[in-house]
MIZA-959051 format. One record per residue: x, y, z of N, C-alpha, C in turn; residue number from 0. Coordinates in nm, 2 decimals. Each point is the difference from the previous one (the first is absolute). Layout:
n.xx, n.yy, n.zz, ca.xx, ca.yy, ca.zz, c.xx, c.yy, c.zz, i
X, Y, Z, X, Y, Z, X, Y, Z, NUM
...
//
This chain:
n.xx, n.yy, n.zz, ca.xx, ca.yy, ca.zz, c.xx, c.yy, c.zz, i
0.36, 5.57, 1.47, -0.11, -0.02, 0.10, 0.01, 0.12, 0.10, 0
0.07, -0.02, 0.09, 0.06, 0.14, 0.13, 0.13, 0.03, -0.02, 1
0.05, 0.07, 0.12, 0.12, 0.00, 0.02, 0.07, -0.12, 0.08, 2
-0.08, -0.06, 0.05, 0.10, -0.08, 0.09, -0.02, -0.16, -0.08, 3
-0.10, -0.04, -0.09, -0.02, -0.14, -0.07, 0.02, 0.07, -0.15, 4
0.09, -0.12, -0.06, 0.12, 0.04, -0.08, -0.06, -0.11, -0.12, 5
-0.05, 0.08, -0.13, -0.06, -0.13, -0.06, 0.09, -0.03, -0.08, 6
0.02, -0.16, -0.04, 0.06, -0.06, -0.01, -0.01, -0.07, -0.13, 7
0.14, -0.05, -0.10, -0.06, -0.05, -0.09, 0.11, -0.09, -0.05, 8
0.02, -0.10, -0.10, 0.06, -0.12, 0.04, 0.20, 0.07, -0.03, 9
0.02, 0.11, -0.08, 0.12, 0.05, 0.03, 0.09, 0.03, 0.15, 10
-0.14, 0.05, 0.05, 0.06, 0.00, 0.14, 0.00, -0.02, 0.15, 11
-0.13, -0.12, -0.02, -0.01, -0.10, 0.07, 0.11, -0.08, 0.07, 12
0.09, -0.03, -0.06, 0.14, -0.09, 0.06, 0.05, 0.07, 0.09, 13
0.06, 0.15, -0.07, 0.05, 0.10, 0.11, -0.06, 0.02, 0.12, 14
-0.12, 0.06, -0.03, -0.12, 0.06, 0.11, -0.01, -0.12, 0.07, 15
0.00, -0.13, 0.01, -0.03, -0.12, 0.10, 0.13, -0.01, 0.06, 16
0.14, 0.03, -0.04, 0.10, -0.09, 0.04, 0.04, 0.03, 0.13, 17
-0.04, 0.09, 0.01, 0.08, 0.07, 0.17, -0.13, 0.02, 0.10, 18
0.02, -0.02, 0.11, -0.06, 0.02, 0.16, -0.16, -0.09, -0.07, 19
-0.09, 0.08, 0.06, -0.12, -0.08, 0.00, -0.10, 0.10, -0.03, 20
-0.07, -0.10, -0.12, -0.09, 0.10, -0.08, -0.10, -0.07, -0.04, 21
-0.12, 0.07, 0.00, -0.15, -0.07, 0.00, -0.04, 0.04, -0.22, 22
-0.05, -0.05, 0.02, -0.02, -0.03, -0.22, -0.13, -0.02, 0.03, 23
-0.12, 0.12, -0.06, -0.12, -0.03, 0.01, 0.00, -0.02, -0.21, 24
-0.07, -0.15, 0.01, -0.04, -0.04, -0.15, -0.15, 0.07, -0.02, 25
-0.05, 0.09, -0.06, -0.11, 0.00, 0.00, -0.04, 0.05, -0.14, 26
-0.11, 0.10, -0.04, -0.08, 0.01, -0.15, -0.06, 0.14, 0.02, 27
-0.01, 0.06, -0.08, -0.10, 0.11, 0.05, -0.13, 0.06, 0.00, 28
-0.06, -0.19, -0.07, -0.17, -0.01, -0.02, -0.03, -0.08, 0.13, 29
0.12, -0.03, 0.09, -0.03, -0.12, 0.07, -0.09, 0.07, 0.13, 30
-0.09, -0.04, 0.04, -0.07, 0.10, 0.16, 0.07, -0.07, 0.11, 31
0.01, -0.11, 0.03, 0.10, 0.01, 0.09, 0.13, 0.05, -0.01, 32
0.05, -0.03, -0.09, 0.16, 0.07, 0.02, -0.01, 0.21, 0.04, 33
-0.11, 0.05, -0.09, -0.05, 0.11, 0.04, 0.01, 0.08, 0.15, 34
-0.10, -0.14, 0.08, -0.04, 0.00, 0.14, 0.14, 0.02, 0.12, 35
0.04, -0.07, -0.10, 0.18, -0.04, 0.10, 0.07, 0.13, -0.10, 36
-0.01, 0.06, -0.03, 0.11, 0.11, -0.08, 0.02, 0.08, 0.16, 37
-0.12, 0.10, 0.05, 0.06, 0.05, 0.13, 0.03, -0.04, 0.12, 38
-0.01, -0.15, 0.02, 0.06, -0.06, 0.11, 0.15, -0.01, -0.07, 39
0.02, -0.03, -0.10, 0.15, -0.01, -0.03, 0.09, 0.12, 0.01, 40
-0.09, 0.10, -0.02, 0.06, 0.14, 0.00, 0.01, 0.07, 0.14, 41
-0.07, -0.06, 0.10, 0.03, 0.04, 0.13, 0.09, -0.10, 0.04, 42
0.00, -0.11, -0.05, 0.13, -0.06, 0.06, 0.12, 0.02, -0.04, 43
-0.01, 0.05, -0.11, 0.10, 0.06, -0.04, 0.12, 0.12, 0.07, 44
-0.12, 0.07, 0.03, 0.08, 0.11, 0.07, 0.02, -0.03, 0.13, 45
-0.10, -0.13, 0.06, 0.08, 0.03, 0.15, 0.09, -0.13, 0.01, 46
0.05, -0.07, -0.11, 0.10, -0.08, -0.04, 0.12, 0.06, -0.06, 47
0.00, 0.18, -0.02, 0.10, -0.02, -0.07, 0.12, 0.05, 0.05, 48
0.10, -0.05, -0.08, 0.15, -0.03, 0.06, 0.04, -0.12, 0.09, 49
-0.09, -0.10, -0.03, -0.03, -0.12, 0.04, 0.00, -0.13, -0.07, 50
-0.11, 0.05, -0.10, -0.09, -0.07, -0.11, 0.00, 0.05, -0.11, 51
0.03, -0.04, -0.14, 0.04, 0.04, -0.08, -0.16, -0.04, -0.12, 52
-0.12, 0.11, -0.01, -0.07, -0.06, -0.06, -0.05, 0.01, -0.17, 53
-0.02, -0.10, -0.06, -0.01, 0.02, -0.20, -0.11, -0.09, -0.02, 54
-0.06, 0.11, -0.11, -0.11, -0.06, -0.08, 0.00, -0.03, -0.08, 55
-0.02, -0.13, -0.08, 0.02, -0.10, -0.17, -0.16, 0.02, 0.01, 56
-0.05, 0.05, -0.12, -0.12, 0.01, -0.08, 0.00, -0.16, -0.07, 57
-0.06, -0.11, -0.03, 0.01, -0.12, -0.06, 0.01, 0.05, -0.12, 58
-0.15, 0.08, -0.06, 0.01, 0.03, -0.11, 0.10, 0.04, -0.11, 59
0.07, 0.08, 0.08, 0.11, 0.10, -0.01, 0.09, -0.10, -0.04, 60
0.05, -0.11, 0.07, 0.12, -0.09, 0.02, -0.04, -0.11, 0.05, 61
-0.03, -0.06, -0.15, -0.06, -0.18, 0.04, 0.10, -0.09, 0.00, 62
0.16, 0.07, -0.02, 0.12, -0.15, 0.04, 0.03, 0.04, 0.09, 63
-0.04, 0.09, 0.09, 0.01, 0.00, 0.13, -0.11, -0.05, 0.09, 64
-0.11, -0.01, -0.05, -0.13, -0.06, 0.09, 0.03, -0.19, -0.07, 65
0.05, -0.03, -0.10, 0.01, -0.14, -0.05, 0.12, -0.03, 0.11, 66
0.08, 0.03, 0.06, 0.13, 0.02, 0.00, 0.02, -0.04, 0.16, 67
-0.13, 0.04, 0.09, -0.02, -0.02, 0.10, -0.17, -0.07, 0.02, 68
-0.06, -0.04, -0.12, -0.08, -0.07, 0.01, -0.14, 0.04, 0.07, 69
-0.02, 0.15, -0.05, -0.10, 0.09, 0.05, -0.10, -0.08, -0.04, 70
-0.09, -0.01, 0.04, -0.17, -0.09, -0.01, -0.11, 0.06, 0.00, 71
0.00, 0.10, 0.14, -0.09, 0.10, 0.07, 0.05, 0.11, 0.05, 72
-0.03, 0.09, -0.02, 0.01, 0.14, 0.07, -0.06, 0.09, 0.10, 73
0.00, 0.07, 0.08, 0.12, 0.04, 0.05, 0.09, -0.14, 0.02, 74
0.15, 0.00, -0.05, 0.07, -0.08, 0.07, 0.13, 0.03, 0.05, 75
0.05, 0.02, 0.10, 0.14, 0.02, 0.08, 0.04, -0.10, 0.05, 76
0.13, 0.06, -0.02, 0.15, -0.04, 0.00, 0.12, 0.07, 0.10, 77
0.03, -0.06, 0.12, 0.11, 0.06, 0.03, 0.12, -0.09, 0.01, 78
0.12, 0.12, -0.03, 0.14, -0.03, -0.08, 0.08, -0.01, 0.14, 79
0.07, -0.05, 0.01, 0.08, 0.04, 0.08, 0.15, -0.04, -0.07, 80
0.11, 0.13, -0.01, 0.15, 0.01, -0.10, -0.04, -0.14, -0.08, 81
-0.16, 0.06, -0.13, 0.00, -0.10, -0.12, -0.05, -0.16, 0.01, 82
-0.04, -0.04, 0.10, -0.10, -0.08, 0.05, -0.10, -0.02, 0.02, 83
-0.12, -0.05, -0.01, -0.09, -0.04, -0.01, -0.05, -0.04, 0.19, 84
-0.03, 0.09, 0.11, -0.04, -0.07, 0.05, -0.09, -0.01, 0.10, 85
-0.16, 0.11, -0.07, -0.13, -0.06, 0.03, -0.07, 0.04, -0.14, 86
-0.11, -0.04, -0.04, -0.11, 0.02, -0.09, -0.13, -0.03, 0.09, 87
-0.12, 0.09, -0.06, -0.08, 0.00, 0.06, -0.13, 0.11, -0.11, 88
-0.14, -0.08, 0.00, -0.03, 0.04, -0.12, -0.14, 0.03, 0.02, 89
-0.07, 0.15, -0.03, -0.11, 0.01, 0.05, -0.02, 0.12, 0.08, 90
-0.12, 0.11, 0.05, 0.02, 0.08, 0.10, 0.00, -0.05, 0.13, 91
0.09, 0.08, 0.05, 0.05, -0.03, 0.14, -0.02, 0.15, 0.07, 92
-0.06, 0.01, 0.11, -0.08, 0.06, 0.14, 0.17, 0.06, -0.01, 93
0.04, 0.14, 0.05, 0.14, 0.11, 0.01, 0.05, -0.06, 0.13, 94
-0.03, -0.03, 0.14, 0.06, -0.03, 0.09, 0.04, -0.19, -0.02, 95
-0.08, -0.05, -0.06, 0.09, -0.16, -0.05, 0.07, 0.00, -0.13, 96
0.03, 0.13, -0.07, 0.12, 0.04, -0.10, 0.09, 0.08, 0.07, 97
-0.04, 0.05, 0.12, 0.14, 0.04, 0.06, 0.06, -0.10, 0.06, 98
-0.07, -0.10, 0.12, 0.02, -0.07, 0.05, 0.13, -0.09, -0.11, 99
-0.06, -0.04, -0.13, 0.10, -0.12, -0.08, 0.10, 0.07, 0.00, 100
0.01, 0.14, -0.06, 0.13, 0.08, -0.01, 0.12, 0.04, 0.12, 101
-0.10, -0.01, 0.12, 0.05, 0.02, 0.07, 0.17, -0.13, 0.01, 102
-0.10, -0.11, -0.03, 0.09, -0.15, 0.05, 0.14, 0.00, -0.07, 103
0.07, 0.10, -0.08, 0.09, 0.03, -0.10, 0.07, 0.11, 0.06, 104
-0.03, 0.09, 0.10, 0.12, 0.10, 0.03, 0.06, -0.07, 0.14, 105
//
């Protein structure tokens, strides 16, 4: 995807989640919303990084990864904290109430 969102696929998914805190965008690449949210992710990216750790799972790409966490709808995120599970949140979201959520984790 960029340099700073790391796409992701079910080999190394376990790795990539297990340490500090890292956001998992589930999305598609016919989807328009997930689209919409690709450059909010990518500016948060950069002014999260060394902070926030962020990766993209294509469903398509990796459906025991979207069964696995029970993807439904897309865009859908996930933030890890050292391999935890602990926000989800699903749909576009407005860049200052996606910083805001992220914020609540450093």
């Amino acid at each position: 995807m960029t340099e700073n969102v790391t796409e992701l696929n079910s080999k190394e998914f376990d790795n990539f989640t297990k340490e500090k805190i890292v956001l998992v965008d589930f999305c598609a690449d016919w989807c328009m919303p997930c689209l919409m949210m690709a450059p909010i992710i990518e500016k948060l990216s950069r002014k999260f990084k060394g902070k926030i750790k962020f990766g993209r799972v294509n469903v398509d790409d990796n459906k025991e990864l979207a069964q696995k966490f029970r993807i439904l709808s897309i865009p859908n995120f996930m933030i890890f904290k050292n391999g935890k599970i602990k926000e989800r949140f699903v749909g576009t979201i407005p860049l200052k109430e996606f910083e805001e959520k992220l914020k609540k984790f450093l």
